[in-house]
C-alpha positions in Angstrom: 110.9 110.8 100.1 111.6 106.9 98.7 115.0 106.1 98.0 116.7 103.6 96.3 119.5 101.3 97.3 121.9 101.6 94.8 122.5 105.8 95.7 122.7 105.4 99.2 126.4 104.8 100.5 127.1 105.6 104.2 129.9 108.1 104.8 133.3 106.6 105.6 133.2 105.9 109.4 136.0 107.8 111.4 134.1 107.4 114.3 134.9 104.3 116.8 132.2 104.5 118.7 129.1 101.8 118.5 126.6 102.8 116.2 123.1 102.7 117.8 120.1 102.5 115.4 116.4 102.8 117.5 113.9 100.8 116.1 110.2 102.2 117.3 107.3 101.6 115.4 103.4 100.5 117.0 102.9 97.1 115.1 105.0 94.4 117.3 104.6 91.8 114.5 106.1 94.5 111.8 108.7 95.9 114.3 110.0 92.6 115.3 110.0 91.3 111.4 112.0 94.5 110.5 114.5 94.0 112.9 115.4 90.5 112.2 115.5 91.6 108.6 117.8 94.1 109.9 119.7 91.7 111.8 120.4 89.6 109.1 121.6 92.1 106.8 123.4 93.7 109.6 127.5 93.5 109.7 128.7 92.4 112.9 125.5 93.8 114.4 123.6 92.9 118.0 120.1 93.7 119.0 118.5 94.5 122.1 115.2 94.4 123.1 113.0 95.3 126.2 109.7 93.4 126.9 107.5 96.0 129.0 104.7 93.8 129.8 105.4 93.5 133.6 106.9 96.9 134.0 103.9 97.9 136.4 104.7 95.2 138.6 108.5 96.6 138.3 109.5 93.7 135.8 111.7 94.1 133.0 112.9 91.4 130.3 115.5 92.3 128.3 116.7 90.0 125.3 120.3 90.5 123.3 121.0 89.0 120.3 122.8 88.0 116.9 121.6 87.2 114.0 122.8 83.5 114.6 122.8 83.0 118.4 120.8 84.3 121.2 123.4 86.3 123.9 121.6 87.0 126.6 118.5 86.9 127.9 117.8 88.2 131.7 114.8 89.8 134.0 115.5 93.1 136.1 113.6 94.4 139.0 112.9 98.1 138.9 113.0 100.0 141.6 110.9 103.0 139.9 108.2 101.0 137.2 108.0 104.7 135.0 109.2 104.4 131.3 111.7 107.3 131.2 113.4 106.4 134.8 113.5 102.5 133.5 115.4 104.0 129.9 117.8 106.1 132.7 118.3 103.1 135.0 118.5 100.1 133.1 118.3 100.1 129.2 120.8 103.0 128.7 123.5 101.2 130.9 123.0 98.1 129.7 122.9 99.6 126.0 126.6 101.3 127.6 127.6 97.8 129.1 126.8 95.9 125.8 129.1 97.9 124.0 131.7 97.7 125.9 132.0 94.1 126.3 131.0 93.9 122.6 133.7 95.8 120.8 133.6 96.2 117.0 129.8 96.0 116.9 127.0 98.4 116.2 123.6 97.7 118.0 120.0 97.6 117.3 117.6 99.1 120.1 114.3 97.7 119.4 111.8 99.7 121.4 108.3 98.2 122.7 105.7 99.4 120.6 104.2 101.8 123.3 107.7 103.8 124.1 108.2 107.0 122.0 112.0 107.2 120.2 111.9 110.8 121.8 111.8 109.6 125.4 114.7 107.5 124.5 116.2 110.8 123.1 115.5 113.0 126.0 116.6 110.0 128.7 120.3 110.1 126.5 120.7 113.8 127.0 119.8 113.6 130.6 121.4 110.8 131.8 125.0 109.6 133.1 126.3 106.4 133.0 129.5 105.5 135.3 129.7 109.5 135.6 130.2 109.6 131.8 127.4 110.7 129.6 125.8 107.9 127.2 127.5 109.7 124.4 130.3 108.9 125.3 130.0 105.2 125.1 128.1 105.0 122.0 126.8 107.3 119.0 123.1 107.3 118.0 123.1 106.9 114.2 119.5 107.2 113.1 115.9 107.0 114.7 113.7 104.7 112.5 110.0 103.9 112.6 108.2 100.9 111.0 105.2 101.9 109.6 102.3 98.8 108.9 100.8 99.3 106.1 97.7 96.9 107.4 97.1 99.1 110.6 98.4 102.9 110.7 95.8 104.9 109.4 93.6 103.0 111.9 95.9 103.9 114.9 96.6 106.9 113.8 93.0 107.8 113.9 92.0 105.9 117.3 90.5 107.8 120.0 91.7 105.1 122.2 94.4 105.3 125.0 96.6 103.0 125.4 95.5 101.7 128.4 92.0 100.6 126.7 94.7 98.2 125.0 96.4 97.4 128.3 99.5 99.2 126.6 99.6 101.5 129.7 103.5 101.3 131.2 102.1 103.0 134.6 98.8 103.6 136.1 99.5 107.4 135.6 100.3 106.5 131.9 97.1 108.4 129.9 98.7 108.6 126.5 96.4 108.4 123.6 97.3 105.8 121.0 97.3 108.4 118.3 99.9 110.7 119.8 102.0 107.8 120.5 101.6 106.7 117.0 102.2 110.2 115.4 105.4 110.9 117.5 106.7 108.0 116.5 107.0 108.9 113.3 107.6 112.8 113.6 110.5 112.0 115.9 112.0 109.4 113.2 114.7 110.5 110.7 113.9 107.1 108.4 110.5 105.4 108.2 109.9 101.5 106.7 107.0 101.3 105.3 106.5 98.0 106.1 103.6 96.3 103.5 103.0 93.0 102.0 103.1 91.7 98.3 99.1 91.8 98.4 98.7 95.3 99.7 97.0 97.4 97.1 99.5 99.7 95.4 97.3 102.6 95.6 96.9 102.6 99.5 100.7 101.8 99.7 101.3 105.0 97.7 98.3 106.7 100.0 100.3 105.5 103.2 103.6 107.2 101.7 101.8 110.0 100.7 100.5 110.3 104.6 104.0 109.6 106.3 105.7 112.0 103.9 103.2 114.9 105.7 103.6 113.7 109.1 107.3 114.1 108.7 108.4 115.5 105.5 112.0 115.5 107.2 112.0 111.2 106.9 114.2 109.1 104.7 111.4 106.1 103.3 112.0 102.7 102.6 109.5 100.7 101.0 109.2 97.1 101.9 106.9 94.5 100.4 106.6 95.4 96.8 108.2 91.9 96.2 107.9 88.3 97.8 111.5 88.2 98.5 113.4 90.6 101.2 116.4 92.1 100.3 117.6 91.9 104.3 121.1 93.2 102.9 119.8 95.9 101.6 117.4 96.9 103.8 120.2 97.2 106.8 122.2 99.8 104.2 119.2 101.8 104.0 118.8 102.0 107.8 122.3 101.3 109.4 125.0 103.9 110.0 123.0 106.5 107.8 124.5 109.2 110.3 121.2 110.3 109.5 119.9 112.0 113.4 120.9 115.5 113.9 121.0 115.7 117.8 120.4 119.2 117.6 117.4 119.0 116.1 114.7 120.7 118.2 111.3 118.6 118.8 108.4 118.9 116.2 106.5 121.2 118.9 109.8 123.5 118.4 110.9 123.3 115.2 108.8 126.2 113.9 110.9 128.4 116.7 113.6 127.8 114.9 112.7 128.6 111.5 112.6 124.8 110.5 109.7 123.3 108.4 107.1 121.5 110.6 104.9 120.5 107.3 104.4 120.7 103.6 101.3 123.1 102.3 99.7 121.1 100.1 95.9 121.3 100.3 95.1 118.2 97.8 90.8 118.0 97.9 91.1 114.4 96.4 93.8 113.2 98.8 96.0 113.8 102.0 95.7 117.1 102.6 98.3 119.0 104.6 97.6 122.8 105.4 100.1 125.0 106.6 98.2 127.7 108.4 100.3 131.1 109.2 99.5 134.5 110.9 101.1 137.8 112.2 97.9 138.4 114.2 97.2 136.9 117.2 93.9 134.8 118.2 91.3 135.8 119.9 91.2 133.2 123.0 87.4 133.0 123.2 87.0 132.5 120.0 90.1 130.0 119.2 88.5 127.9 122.1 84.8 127.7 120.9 86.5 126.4 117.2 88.6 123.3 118.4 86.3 120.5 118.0 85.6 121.8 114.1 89.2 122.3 113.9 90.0 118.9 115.0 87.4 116.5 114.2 88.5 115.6 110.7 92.0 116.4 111.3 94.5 113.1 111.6 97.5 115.5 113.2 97.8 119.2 113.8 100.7 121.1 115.5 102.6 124.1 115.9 102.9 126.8 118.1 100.3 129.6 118.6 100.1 133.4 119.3 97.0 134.2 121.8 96.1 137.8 122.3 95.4 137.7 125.8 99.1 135.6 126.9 101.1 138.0 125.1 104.1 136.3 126.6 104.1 132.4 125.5 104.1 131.0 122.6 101.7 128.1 122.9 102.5 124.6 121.4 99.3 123.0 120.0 98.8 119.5 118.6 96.2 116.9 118.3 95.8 113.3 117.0 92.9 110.6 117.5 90.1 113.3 118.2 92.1 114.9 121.0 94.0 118.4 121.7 96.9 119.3 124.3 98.4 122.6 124.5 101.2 123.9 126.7 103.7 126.0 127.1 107.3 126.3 124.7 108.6 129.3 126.7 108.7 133.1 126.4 108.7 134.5 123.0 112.7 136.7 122.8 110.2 139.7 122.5 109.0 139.0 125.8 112.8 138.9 127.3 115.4 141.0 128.0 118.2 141.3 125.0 120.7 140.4 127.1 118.9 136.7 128.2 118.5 135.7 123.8 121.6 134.0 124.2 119.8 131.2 126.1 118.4 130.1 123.3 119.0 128.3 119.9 121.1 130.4 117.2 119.2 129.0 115.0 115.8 130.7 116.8 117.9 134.1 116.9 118.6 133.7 113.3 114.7 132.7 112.2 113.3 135.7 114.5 115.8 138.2 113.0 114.7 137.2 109.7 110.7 137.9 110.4 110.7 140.4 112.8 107.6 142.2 113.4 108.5 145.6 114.1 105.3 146.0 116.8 105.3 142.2 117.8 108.7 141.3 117.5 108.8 137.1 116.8 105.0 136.4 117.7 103.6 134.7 115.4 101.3 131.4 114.5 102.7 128.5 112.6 99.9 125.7 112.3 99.6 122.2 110.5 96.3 119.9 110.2 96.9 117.1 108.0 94.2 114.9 106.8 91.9 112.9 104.4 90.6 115.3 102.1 90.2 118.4 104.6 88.7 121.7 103.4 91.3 124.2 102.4 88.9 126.8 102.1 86.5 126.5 105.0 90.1 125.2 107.6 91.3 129.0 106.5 88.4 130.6 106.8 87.5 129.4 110.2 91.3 130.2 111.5 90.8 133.5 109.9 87.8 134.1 112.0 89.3 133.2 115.5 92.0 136.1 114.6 91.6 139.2 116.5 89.5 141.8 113.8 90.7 144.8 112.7 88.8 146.9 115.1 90.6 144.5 118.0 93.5 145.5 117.3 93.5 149.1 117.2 92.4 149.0 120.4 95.6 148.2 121.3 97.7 145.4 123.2 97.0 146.7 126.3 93.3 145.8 126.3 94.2 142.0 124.7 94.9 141.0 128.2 91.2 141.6 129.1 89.5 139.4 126.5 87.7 136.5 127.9 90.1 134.0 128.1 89.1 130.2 129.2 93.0 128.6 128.6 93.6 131.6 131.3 96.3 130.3 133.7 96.6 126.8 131.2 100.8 127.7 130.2 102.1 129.0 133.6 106.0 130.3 132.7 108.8 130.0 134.5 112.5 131.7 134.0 113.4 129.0 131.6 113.3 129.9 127.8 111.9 126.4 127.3 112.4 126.1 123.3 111.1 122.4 123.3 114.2 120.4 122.8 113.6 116.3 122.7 
């Protein structure tokens, strides 16, 4: 959804700690724009930002600023080059550090284009600083990702990784540019659609029309529809929004919970969105053999899956630029003791309670695919097909175990309940 300035107003602030807004986003140019924009509007606000480009020689730059005067500006050695041990190391202490000796002000954490908002996320709920956790120092506000109008749709569909752009933070790094892209923007709670006074208003509309699928959940600001910048504005519409729920589960978990992981809206003339659900599980064979037709003309798709012959896991699916990982989000509660549901989410108790299967308990298949005009018809028809038949499952679950299975031994579980949490 767009909003407008003038019915936004933050919530009084009873809270004294810094206010930290994180700033990701994969265009550099329209990150760094943003922020100053940010910065200028800002009250009493500082930024930070990390330059990555030498992080696999253990190098880190790290800039702080104002919106009138540069504050700092220093180079750390790392002792371990990986992006979520530099976050634990350095930035998160020095993001502690900064507001500490910088009372009164709320900060700006501009990421590098290549570092997803949830690593930051999981590295803050992980991590101590001085024996204290980051929390304690400062409160994370709102996760917000620029959006280029000139170059998303081409990310987002790149089967390039990021090290065919030399955007690799580690030699072991094998990300795909379109996952990094899409989490981005599914992590985000506020997206700036960042445009130009040129851009066509039909693919601007397109573009929103795109983002609001990928996360339904985002706050949008439009920039660009004029030759002037409201920087005043646009740092109301982004800054202490109180708008991040840090109990939010992950997009890979939010289904678990009940939550919405996409609108169903199967538009033939546009981006379509199809929300894909099932009380029947798939038949692993056949779920494998349909992949690539699932996935080749799909922009995004995840959720979590049911698979007949791993009667125990629910399976987390997704795929961006061409390519598919799947893994494991833990035991289904029908799969665990009574006594062990408490390990998990109230919210998930709540959300299997209320669609309990009387055979299956809280199996079931939630799937997305969103894309430029995808088939409704035939996407449902060919997920319908990789269900087990009728005749399959009268022979009972027993037998399901048996089925040839090639992703046999792919989501080893352990005794954590592993609901998928940032």
């Amino acid at each position: 959804m767009s909003i407008d300035p003038t019915t936004s107003t933050a919530p009084a602030r009873t809270d004294r700690r810094p206010a930290v807004t994180v700033l990701s986003g994969f265009s550099p140019a329209a990150v760094q724009a943003a922020a100053r924009a940010v910065l200028i509007g800002g009250d009493r606000l500082l930024a930070m930002s990390h330059d990555l480009t030498g992080i696999r020689d253990g190098i880190l730059r790290r800039t702080v600023r104002s919106a009138t005067e540069l504050i700092e500006q220093s180079t750390v050695e790392l002792v371990h080059g990986c992006v979520s041990c530099t976050l634990r190391e350095s930035v998160l202490p020095a993001l502690v550090r900064l507001a500490r000796t910088h009372p009164g002000h709320d900060v700006l954490l501009v990421l590098p284009s290549a570092i997803e908002p949830g690593t930051v996320a999981t590295a803050c709920a992980h991590s101590l600083v001085d024996g204290a956790p980051v929390t304690d120092a400062v409160r994370f506000d709102s996760y917000v990702t620029v959006v280029d109008a000139d170059s998303f749709l081409h990310d987002l569909a790149s089967p390039d990784d990021l090290r065919d752009r030399d955007l690799h933070a580690a030699e072991d790094d094998h990300r795909a540019v379109a996952d990094v892209v899409a989490h981005q923007v599914e992590f985000c709670d506020t997206v700036i659609l960042w445009s130009r006074p040129d851009t066509d208003p039909l693919e601007l509309s397109r573009l929103g029309t795109l983002v609001h699928r990928l996360a339904p959940w985002a706050v949008q600001v439009p920039t660009g529809t004029s030759h002037s910048l409201d920087c005043t504005g646009l740092a109301a519409l982004v800054g202490n929004t109180r708008r991040h729920d840090p109990h939010r589960p992950g997009t890979l978990g939010l289904a678990l919970e009940g939550r919405q992981i996409a609108v169903h809206d199967p538009d033939p003339d546009g981006v379509t969105s199809i929300l894909f659900e099932a009380r029947r599980p798939f038949h692993p064979q056949r779920l494998h053999d349909s992949l690539g037709t699932l996935t080749e003309e799909a922009l995004r798709g995840r959720g979590q899956l049911w698979i007949a012959s791993q009667p125990d896991v629910a399976v987390a699916f997704e795929c961006a630029g061409g390519g598919v990982s799947m893994g494991s989000l833990g035991y289904w509660l029908v799969a665990l003791p009574v006594e062990r549901w408490t390990e998990t989410s109230v919210e998930r108790r709540l959300a299997a309670d209320l669609s309990w299967d009387p055979y299956y308990g809280d199996r079931r298949t939630v799937l997305a695919l969103i894309g430029m005009h995808l088939d409704h018809a035939a996407v449902t028809e060919l997920l319908d097909s990789c269900l087990l038949t009728d005749a399959e499952l009268a022979e009972g679950s027993d037998r399901w175990p048996a089925l040839p299975d090639p992703f046999a031994g792919c989501f080893p579980l352990t005794d954590d309940t592993g609901t998928a949490r940032p």
